[in-house]
ZAMARDO-133435 format. One record per residue: x, y, z of N, C-alpha, C in turn. Coordinates in steps of 0.05 Angstrom, whole numbers, plus 5000, padded with zeros to 4 digits. Example, Ala and Ser with C-alpha at 12.3 -4.5 7.8 and 13.67 -1.06 7.14 Angstrom:
BEGIN
526448865156524649105156526449345156/525749555142527349795143525850015157/
END
This chain:
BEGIN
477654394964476054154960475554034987/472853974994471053855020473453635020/473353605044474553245043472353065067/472752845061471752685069472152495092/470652495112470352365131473152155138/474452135165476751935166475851665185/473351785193473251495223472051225214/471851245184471450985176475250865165/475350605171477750495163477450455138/478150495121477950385086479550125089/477549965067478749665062481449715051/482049545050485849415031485449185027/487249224993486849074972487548844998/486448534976485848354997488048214995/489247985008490647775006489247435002/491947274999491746964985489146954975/486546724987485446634971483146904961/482447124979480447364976482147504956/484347624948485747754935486747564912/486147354909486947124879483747214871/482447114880479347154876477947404868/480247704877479347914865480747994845/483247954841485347974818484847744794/482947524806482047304773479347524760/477847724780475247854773476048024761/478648194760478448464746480548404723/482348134728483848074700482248064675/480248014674477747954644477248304654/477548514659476648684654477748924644/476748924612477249024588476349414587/477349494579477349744569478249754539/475549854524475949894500477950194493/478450294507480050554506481750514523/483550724515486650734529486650954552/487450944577488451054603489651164609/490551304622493751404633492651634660/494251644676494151814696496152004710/495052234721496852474722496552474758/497552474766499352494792499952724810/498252944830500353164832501753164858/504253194862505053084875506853354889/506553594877508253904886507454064906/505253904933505053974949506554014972/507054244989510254325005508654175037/507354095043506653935060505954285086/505254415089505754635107502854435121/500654415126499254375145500454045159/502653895134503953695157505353765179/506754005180507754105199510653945210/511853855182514853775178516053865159/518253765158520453845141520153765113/518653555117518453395091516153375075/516553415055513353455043511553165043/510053135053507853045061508252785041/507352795015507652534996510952454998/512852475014514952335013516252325038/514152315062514152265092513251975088/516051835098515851505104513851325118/511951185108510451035122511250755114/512350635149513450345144515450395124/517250535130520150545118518950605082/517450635079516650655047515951025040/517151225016515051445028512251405012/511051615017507651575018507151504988/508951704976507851704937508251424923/510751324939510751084927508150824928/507350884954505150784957502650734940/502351004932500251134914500550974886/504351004885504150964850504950604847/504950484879504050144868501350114862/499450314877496950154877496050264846/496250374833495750494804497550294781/499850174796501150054769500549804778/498149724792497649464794495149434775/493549634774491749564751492749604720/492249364706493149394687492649484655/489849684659488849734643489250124645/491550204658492850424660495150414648/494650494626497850464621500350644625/500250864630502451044640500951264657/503051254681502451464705504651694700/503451964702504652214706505252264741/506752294747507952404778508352674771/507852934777508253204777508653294807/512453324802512853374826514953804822/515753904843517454174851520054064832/521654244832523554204819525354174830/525654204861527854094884526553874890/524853764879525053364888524353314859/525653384840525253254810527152974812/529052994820531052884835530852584853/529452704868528152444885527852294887/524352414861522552254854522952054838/525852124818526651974808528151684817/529751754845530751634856529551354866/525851534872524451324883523351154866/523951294841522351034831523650774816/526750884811528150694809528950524828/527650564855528850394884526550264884/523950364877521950154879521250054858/522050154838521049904805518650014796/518250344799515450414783515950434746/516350214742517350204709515050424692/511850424698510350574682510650804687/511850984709511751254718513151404705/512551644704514451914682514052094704/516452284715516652434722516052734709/515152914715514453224700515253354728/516653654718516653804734514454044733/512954064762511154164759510954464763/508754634773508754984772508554974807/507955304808507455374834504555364844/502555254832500155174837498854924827/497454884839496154574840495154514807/494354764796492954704767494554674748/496354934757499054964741499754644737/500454454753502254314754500554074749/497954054739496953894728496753944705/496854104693496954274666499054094651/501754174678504554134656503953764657/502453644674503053364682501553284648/499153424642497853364617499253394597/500853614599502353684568504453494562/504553304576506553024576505852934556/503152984550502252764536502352784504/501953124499502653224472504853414468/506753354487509053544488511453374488/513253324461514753174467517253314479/518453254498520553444520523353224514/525153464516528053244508528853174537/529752864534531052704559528152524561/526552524548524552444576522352304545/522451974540520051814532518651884519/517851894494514351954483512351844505/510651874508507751914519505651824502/504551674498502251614465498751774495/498051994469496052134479493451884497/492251944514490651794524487451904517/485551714509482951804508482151864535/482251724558481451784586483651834607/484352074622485652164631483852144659/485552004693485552034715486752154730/485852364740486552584762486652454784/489152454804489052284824489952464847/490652604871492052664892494052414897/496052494898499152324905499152194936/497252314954497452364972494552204988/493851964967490451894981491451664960/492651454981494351174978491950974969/489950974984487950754980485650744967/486150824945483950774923484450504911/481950464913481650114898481350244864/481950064858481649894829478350004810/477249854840473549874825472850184822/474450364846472550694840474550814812/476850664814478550824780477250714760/475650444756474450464730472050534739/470450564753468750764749468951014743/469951134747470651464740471051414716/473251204708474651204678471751214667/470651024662468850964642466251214649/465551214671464151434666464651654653/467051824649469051904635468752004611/469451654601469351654574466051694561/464451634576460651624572460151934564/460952064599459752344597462452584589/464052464593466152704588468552754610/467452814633468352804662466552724677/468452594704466352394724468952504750/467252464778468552454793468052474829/469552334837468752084871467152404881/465952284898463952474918463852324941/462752444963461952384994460852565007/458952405022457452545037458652765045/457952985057459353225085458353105112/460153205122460953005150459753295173/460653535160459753745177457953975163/456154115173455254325161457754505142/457354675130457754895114456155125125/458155315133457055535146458155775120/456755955119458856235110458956445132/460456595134460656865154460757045137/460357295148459857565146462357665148/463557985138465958035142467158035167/464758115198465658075220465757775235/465657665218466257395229463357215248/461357345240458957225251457357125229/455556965240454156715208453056895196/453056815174450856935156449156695146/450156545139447756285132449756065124/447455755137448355565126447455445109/448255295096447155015077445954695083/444754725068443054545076445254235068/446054075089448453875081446653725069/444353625066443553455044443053395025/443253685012443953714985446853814978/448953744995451953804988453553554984/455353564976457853284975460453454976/461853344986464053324989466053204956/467353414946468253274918470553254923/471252904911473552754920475252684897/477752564900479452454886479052134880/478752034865479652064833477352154808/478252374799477252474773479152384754/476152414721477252244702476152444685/476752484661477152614641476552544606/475652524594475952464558478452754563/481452584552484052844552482853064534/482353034514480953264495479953474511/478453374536476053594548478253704562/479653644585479853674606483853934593/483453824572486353904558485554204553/483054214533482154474532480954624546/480054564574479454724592482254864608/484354654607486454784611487654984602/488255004569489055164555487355394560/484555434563482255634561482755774591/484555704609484455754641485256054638/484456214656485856494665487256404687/488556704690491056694712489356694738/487456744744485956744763484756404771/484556284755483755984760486555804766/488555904748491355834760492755844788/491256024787492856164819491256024846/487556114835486956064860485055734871/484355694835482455524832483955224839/482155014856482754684864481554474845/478854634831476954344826476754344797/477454114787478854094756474753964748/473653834758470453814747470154054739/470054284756468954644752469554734727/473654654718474754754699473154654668/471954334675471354314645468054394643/467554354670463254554664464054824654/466054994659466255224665467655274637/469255114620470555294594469754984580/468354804579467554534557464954454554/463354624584461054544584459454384585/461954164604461153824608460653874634/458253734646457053734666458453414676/459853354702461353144702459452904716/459352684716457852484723459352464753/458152474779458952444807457652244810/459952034825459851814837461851734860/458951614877459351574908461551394917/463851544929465651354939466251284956/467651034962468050964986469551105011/469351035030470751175057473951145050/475850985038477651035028479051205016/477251435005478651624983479651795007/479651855027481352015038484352125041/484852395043487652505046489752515066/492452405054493152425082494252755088/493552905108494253145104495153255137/495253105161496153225172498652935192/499852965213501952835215499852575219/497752565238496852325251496052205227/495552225199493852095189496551965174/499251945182500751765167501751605191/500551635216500051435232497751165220/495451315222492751195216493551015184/495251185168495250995146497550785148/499650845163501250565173499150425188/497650445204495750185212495150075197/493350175180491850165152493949835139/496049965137498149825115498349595140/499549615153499849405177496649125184/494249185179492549075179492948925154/493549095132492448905105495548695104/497248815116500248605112499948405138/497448365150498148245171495247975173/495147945141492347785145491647575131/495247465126495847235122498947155126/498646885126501946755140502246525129/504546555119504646255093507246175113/505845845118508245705132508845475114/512745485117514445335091515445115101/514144875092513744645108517244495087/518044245100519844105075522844255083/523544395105526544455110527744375124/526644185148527044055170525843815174/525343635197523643445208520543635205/518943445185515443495187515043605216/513343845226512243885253510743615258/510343515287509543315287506343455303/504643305318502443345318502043695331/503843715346504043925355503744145346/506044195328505744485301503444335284/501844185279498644205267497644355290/497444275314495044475325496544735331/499244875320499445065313498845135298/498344955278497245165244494445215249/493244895269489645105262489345285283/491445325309490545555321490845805305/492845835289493746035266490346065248/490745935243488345895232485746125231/484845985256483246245279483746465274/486246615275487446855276487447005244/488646805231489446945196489046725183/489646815162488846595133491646505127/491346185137493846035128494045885103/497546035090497945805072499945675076/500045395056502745175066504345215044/506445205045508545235013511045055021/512044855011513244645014515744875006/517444855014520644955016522244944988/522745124981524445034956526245254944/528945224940530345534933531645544900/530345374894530645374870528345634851/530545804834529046024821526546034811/525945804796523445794782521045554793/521845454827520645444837517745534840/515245314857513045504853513745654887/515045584898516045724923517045904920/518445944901520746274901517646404888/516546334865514146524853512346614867/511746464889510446554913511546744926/513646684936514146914947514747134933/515647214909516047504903513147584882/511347434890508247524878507547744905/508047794923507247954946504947784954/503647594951501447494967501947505000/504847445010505347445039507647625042/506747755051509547885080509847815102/508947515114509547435142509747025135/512347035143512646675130513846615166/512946255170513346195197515045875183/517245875197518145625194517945505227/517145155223517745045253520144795250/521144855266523244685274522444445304/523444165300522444025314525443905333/525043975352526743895380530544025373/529944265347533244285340533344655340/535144705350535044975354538245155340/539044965325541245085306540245175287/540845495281540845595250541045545227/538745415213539545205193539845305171/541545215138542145285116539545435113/536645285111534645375097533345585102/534345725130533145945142534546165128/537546185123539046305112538146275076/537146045072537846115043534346305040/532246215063529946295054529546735052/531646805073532647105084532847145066/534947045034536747115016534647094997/532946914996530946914977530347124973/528447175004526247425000528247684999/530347724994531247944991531547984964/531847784949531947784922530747744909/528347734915526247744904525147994910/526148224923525548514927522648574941/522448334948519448394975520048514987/522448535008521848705031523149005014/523649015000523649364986521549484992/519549384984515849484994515149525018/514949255030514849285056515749165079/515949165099517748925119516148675120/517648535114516948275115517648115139/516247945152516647865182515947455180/519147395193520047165188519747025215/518346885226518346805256519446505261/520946465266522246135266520546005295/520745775289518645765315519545445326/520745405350522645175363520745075382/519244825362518344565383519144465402/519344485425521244305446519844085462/520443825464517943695475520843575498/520243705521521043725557521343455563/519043255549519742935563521942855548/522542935519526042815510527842975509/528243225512530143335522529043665528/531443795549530944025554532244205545/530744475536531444575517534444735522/536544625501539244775508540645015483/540545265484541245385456544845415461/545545345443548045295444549445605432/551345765453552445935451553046095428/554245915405554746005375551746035366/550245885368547245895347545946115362/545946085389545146385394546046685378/548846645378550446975362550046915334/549946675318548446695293545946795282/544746695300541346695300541247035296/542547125321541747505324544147635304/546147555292547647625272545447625242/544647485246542847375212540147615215/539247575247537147785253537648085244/539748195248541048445249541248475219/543248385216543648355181541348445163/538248175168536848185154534248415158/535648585186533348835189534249025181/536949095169537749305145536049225127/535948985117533948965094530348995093/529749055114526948995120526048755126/527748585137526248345141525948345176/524148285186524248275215524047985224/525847805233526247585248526247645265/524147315276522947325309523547045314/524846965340524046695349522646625374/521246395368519846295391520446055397/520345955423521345715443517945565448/517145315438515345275449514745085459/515844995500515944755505511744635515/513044345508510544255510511344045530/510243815537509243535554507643385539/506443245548503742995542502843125549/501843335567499443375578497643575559/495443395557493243545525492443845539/491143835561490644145575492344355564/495544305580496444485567498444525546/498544375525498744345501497044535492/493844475494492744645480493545025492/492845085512493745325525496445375516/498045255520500445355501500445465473/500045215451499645305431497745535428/495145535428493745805435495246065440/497046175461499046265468500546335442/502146075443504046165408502946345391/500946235388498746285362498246625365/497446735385497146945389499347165399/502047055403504547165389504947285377/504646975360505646975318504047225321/501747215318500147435303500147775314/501447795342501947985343504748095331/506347925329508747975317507848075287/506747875278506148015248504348235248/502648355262500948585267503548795278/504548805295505348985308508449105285/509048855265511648865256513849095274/514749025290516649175308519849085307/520749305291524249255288525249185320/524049335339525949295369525948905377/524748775367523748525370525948305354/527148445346528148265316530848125324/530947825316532347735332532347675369/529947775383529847605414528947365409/528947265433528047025436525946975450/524146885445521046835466520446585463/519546575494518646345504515746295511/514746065507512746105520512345825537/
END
């Protein structure tokens, strides 16, 4: 299967008020039929060129599949995902999904080929197997690669419903390069014309009926050698599948750099808002305001008044994932306070940073005309005690020192400064950072 172009960045799902605003648009959106999706996940990673197979090579401390199988159990008109994984990570996969909370996922052990093991991922569905959940059959069945994290929401119900219209549907993209053929000695014989070609992509969707009996109808020859499950149902159902144009996102991750490129990826969309928790200390006085609107500038700020109480709208906030980067300011006091500790304990229990690192930046007003700034020996070894602690957990604590004067010039240049810190701290999320102290 062609794959598709990488030098475009694909969007990520959005955050606070852009991501309330796209999650209120697709909650009203109904499917009169039932969902489910099959997963293949029994790829040995040989062109990653590691040890580890590719869908369970860690990005941002998370591995890749898990990735895949939040962004699928966030829409909620899917109701059960198939994972089809080898039978030396049946094991694992299980592991991972009880560490990350994929409550909808069913594990299947899969074959020694890609079809094979979508086959067995289907027969989940009318095969009741001991140890392992009923399955209630699905009218529309989604073919997904385990391994191509950033599919939105909008191209799965497209396929779905197209799907259910024509039978099978499924993502396409341009070709990025000619298509040549050679000759047995290795010189051209002819190319194709790329304007009438596409590139056929992941996610395909299915009516299960079709895509079930093209399976059963397979020879050992389509088992063995065949990739493209559209082919299988033109080829034994005689459904011609509806192709639709997808975005630069559907891409694979398939070789080591591109689980670089998709930690960026993840690092951009975790880094494009900062909810600061006002109500634990002395109010910032005018100062931390023209920190918040230099913040401002930079990311999309929210304010959330402090509160550690469970059913809080502060605790709900935080374990909704809207933020992975919270800034508390402290005014002229530089001791480790209860609230910083109780806010660490929060977010750990509320299982945010399981997902992903979450980055806590405390940030110390110091105003030079009433006193100069003194960190007192013990609050120092607490401060980087609590830091340490809380980067076993994924949390990355940062502090910043930020002395000011009367003087408006550089007040503003300072804060500015801060401002563009904070935000590299939360862009760059860097464990080596966790716990120093910076000044500006």
């Amino acid at each position: 299967m062609a794959e598709a172009a990488k030098d475009s960045e694909p969007s990520r799902p959005l955050v606070c008020n852009q991501r309330k605003q796209m999650e209120q648009a697709v909650e009203n959106r109904r499917l009169d039929f039932s969902v489910a999706a099959v997963l293949p996940a029994g790829g040995s990673g040989e062109r990653m060129g590691t040890a580890t197979p590719k869908q369970f090579c860690e990005v941002l401390q998370r591995p890749l599949i898990s990735i895949t199988l939040e962004t699928f159990e966030r829409v909620h008109w899917i109701k059960d995902i198939v994972v089809v994984v080898s039978k030396q990570n049946f094991e694992l996969m299980n592991l991972i999904i009880e560490r990350y909370g994929h409550s909808r996922t069913t594990v299947v052990e899969g074959a020694f080929t890609r079809h094979k093991s979508i086959f067995n991922g289907l027969k989940a569905f009318v095969e009741n197997q001991p140890g392992r959940s009923w399955l209630q059959k699905p009218e529309v069945v989604i073919i997904h690669d385990a391994v191509r994290p950033f599919v939105e929401e909008n191209m799965l119900f497209r396929v779905a419903t197209a799907a259910k219209k024509y039978g099978a549907a499924g993502a396409i993209r341009p070709l990025v390069s000619t298509v040549v053929a050679t000759d047995p000695e290795s010189y051209l014989d002819h190319s194709l014309e790329r304007a009438k070609y596409r590139a056929s992509e992941m996610p395909q969707a299915f009516t299960f009926d079709i895509i079930y009996r093209a399976y059963q109808k397979c020879t050992d020859y389509d088992f063995e050698y065949g990739t493209e499950c559209l082919h299988l149902s033109l080829k034994y159902c005689s459904t011609s599948a509806k192709l639709i144009d997808g975005p630069p996102d559907l891409w694979k991750v398939t070789y080591k750099r591109d689980l670089y490129a998709a930690e960026s990826i993840i690092k951009e969309s975790l880094s494009k808002s900062v909810c600061i928790l006002t109500g634990m200390q002395e109010e910032p006085d005018r100062l931390g305001c023209l920190l918040q609107e230099a913040l401002r500038k930079l990311v999309e700020v929210d304010i959330l008044n402090w509160s550690e109480n469970k059913g809080s709208h502060c605790i709900q906030t935080i374990s909704s994932g809207l933020h992975y980067n919270f800034l508390c300011i402290n005014v002229n006091n530089f001791e480790l306070s209860q609230e910083i500790v109780q806010l660490v304990e929060s977010i750990e229990s509320t299982k945010l940073s399981a997902l992903y690192p979450v980055v806590l930046t405390v940030v110390h007003l110091n105003d030079l005309e009433i006193s100069f700034p003194c960190v007192q020996m013990e609050d120092f070894i607490n401060f980087k005690e609590l830091a340490k602690e809380a980067k076993r957990k994924n949390i990355f604590i940062y502090r910043l020192l930020l002395n000011h004067t009367q003087d408006m010039d550089k007040i503003q240049e300072s804060v500015k400064e801060a401002a563009s810190i904070i935000d590299s701290l939360i862009k760059q999320r860097s464990p080596a950072l966790t716990g120093q102290f910076l000044v500006v």
